[in-house]
N, C-alpha and C positions, 0 to 999 in steps of 0.2 A: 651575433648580437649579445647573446649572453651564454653561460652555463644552460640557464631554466630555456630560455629560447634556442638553444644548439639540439640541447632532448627531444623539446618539442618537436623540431624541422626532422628529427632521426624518425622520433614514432611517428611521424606522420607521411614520412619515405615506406613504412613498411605498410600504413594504413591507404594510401596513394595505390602501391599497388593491388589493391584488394579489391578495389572499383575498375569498371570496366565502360568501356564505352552502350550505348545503347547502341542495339545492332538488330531488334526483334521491335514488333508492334507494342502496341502497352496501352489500356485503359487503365483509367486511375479517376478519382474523384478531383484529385487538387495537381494539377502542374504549378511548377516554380520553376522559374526562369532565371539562375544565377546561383551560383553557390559562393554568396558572401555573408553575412552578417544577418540582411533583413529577410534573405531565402530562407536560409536554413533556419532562421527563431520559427519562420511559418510553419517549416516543416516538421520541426522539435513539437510545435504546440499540434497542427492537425494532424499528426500523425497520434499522439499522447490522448485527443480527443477522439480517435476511432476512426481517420479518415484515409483512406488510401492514397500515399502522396509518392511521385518524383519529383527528382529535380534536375534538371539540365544545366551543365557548366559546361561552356565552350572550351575552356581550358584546365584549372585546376581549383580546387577550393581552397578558398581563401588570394589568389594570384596575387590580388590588386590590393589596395587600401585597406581591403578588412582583415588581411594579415599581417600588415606594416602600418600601426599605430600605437601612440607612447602608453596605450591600456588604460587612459583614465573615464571615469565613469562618476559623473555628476550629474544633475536634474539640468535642464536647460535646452535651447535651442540656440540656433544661430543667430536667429533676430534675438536683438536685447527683449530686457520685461517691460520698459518704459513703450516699445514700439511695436512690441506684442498687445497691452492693452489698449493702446490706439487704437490699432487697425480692428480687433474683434470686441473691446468693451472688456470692462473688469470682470465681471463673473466668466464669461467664455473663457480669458487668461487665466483665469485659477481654477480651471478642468483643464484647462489643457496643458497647465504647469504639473498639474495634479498627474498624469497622466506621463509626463517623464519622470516623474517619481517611482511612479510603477516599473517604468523600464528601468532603473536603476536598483531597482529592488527584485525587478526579474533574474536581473543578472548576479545579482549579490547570492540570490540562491540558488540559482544554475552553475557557479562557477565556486563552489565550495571541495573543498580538498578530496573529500569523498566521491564526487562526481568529475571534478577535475584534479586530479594530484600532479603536484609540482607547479600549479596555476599562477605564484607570485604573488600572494596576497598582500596588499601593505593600504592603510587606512589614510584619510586625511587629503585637502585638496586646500589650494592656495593663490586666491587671485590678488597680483599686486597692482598698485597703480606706480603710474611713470612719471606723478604728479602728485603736487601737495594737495590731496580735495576731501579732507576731512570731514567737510559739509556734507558733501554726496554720500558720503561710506556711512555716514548715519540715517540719514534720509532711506539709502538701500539697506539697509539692515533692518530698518523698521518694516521697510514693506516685506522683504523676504518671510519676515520671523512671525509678523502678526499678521497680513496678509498671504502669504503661503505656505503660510504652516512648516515653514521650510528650516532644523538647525542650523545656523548659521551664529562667526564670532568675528565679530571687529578689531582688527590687530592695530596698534598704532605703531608709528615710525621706527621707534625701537626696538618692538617685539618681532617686527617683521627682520629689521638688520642681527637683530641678536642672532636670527635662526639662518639669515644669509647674507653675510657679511659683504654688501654692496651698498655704497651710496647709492641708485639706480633707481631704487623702490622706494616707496614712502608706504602709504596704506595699506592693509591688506582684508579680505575676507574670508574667510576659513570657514570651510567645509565639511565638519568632521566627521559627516555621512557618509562624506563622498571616498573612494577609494580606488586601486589601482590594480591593474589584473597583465599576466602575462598576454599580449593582442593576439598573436598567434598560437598560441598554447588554445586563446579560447576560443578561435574562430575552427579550429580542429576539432578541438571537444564537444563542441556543436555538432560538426558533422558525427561525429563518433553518437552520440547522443540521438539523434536523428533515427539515424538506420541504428541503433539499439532498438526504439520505439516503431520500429517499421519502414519508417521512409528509404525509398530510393535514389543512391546518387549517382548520376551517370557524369562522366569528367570527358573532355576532348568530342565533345558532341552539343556544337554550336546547334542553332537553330535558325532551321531556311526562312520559314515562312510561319505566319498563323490565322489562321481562319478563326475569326472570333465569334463569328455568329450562330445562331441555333442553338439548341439546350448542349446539345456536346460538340465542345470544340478543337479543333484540330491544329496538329502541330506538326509539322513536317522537319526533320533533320536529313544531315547526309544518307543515314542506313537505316533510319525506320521511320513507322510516322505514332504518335499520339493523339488517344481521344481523354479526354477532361472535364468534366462539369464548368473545373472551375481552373483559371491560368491568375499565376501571380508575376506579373514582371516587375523581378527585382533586380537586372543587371544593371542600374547604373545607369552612366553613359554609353555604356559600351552594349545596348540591345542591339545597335546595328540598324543592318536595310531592314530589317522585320518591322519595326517601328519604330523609323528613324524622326519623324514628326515628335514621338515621345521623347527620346533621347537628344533633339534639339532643342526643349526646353530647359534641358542641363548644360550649365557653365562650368566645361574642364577643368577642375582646379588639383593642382599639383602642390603636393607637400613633402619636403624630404624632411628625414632625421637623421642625426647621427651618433653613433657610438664610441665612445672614447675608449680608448684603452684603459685598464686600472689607475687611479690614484693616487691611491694609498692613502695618507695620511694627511694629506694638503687637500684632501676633498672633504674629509672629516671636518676637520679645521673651516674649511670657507662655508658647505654646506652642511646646516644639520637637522634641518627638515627631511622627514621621511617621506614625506608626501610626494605630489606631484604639484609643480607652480607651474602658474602662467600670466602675463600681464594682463591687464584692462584691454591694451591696442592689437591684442592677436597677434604681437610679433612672436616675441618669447615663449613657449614650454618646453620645460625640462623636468627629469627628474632623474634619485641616483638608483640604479640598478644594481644588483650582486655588490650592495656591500659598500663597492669605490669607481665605479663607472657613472658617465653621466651621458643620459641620452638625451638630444635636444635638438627640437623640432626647430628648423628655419622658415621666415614667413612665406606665404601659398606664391605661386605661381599660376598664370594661365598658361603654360609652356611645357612644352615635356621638354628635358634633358639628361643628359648621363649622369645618374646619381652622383658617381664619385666626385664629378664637377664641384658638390656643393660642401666636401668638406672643407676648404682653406676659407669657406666663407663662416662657414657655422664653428672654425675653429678660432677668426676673428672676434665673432660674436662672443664667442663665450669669455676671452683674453678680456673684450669691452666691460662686458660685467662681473666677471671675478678676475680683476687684474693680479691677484695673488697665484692662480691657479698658471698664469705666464699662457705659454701656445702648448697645449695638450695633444695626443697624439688621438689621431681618429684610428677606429678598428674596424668599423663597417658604416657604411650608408645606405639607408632604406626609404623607398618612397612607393607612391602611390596616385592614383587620380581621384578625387570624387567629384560627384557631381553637385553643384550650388544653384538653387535658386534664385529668380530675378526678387523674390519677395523675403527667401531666407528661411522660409522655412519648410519641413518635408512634403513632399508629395505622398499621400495617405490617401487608400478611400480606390472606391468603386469607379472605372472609365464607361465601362457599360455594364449588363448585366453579366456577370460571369469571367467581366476581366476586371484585375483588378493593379495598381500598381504601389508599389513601397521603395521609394528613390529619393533621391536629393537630399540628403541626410545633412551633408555642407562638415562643419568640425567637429559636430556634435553626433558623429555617426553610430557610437556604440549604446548611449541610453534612448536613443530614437529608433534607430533599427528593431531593438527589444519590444520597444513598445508597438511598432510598426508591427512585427511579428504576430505580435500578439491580437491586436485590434483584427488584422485580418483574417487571423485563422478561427477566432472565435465570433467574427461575424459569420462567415461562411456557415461556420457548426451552429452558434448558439444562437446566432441575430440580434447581435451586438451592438448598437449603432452609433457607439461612441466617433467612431472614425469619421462621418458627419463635422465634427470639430472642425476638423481640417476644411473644408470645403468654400469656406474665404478666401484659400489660398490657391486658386483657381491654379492651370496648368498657362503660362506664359512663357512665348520663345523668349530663349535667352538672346538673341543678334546674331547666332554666326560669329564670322570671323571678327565682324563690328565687336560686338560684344565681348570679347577675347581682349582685344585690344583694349578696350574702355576698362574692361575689370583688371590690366595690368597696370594702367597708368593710373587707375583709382587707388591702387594695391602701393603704386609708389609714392602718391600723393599722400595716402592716412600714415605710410611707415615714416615719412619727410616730417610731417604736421608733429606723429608723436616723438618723432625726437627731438623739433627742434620745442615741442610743448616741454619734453623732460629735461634740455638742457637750460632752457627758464626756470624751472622749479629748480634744479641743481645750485643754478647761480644764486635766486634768491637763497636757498639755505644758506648757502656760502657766505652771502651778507650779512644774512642773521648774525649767523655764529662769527663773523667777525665784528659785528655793531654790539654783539655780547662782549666779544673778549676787550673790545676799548670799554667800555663799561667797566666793565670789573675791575682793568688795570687803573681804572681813573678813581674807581672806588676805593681802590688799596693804596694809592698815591696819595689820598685826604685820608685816609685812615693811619700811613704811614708819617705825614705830617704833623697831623692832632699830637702823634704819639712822640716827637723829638722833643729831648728837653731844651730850653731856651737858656740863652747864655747868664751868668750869675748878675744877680743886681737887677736886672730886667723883668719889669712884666709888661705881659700881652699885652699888644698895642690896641684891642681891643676893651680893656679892663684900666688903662690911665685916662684919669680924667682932664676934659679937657680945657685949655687953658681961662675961658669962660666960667669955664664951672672948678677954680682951683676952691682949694678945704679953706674957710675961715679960720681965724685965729680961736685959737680955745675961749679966746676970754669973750670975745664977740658970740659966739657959742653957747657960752655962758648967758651972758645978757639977755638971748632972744627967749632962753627957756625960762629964766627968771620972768619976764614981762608974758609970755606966755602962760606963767603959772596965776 
């Protein structure tokens, strides 16, 4: 993927073999269920707060999505803010805005050079629109900046093409909180950080079954079993038969990325934001990596398939919107599953006494998971009860295979709508600037005219008088002023 991401995958081959399967009994205060993103922050925190924590990964830390993502970290959720305050009312939405802020600022100081070296730090975030909606970009900026307290800057048409040289984009919203971290560098360093602070990770040791009831509860694997006060199931979709009822109410969604090969100087030239962009319609993000690379996510999928399938699609995309960059070569493809919501936003919060789950993150998986982390390991310790928030957000099957289906043809419907919404704004600019340029030539055409001299002997035929109104004779002239005097 990269230099900083090739280190990382090495340190994490020699840190890989250092963990061990669980193969012995084990009490512990806190079970976790997953070694992704929202396991491990739980684990980083209860374990940091004094609590005796493992965690079980059926396969590896980090496997799935929360080591194969473009690293950006911004306050938000998957449901927009317009239909986040519908559903819960405006003050609930500015806690619980408030509250991915915190996860974004979790991670800002979890993932500092000192604590992760080589982590890719690079600042700034940029969401463009695909349309001319100037109205809305001010509208949202008002409520972001005086309503949620949130930095935020209003880019207009220009500012946005000066810094990526595409017709494509019109508006943009900049982020200049928000910033960008190496995804697998930090979903490592978590674990690393973990079991500094204590915690236990067990790797290739799925989990059979769990008994949730009674004050300690039990967990049965292939070669041992555990007791817990407390389980946090955070695998995702992928919890399995154990609770497959939980993991049905996540909708599979697949996202690949891809990484280009170097550059050089024609990536310079078309792109020269440092940040990370993304459109309004969740088709687009990308950003440049090591310098002259561009990594860039293609739209989700219900579907699994073979990564590599999706470079000649993501290498079209990118041709579509920096036609100067031509067909660039891919270097690697990377992808993942999360799980989505029927409602779009996390699943957070207490199932029953003592279980408890952190899922459904949707694209917004790294300042959610954070804060996910967080809420649950300091309810556990402290009696927290922020996580409550979430609790409108009730747990709802996603459909099965129904459902699969509908989220794919919904998936090809919004991408259909926003292209053919941007190739109307496209067109209109194009008329503009052609309704400008006869303008101007018509205006230079009357300015070029005024300025010809006219032939000798002649004046403007505006300025001879006409035949009605020819000059009197001088003496007649005479006469009128005398009687007049």
């Amino acid at each position: 993927m990269s230099e900083t991401s090739t280190s990382a995958i090495t340190a994490t081959g020699t840190a890989l073999r250092e963990r061990v399967r669980l193969t012995f009994d084990l009490d512990v205060d806190i079970c976790v269920v997953g070694a992704g993103l929202a396991g491990l922050t739980v684990a980083l925190e209860a374990a940091r707060l004094g609590a005796s924590v493992a965690v079980l990964e059926g396969r590896h830390v980090g496997w799935n999505a929360s080591g194969a993502n473009l690293g950006t970290v911004i306050p938000g959720y998957s449901l927009s803010l317009s239909e986040l305050i519908e559903r819960v009312g405006f003050e609930d939405a500015r806690e619980l805005w408030a509250l991915s802020k915190e996860g974004v600022e979790f991670i800002r100081a979890t993932a500092t050079e000192e604590l992760m070296p080589g982590i890719g730090f690079s600042e700034g975030a940029l969401e463009v629109s695909n349309v001319d909606a100037g109205d809305q970009l001010i509208s949202r900026l008002q409520m972001l900046a005086e309503d949620f307290d949130t930095e935020v800057e209003g880019w207009q048409i220009e500012r946005v093409r000066n810094e990526l040289r595409t017709n494509r984009y019109f508006h943009g919203v900049y982020y200049p909180r928000a910033f960008q971290i190496d995804g697998r560098k930090y979903v490592h360093g978590l674990a690393a950080l973990a079991k500094r602070a204590g915690a236990r990770i067990f790797e290739d040791t799925p989990v059979v079954s769990i008994d949730s009831s009674g004050i300690r509860k039990r967990i049965v694997t292939p070669s041992a079993r555990m007791r817990a006060s407390h389980i946090v199931l955070a695998g995702n979709v992928h919890l399995g038969a154990p609770l497959k009822r939980l993991s049905d109410t996540l909708l599979p969604v697949w996202r690949y990325a891809a990484v280009t090969a170097p550059l050089g100087e024609r990536l310079r030239h078309t792109v020269s934001f440092k940040g990370s962009v993304a459109d309004a319609d969740g088709i687009d993000h990308f950003r440049v990596v090591d310098g002259d690379r561009l990594i860039w996510a293609r739209p989700e999928t219900t579907w699994e398939a073979r990564p590599q399938g999706f470079a000649g699609s993501i290498q079209r995309r990118i041709a579509t919107i920096f036609p100067e960059l031509g067909r660039v070569e891919i270097a690697e493809v990377l992808g993942g599953v999360v799980g989505q919501t029927v409602h779009g936003m996390p699943q957070i919060g207490q199932l029953r006494k003592g279980l408890w789950v952190a899922s459904g993150f949707g694209r917004q998986g790294l300042n959610t998971s954070a804060m996910a982390g967080q809420l649950i390991a300091r309810s556990i310790l402290w009696g927290d009860e922020r996580w409550r928030l979430f609790s409108p957000f009730e747990l709802v099957w996603a459909g099965g295979m129904t459902g699969r289906v509908a989220g794919y043809v919904v998936g090809l419907w919004g991408r259909g709508s926003s292209a053919a919404a941007g190739a109307l704004a496209r067109h209109r600019e194009r008329a503009r600037a052609q309704e400008r340029l006869r303008e101007a030539r018509l205006a230079e055409a009357n300015r070029q005219a005024a300025m010809r001299p006219l032939p000798s002997g002649r004046l403007p035929r505006m300025n001879r008088p006409a035949p009605s109104q020819a000059a009197e004779p001088a003496d007649q002239v005479a006469d009128h002023e005398s009687e007049g005097a």
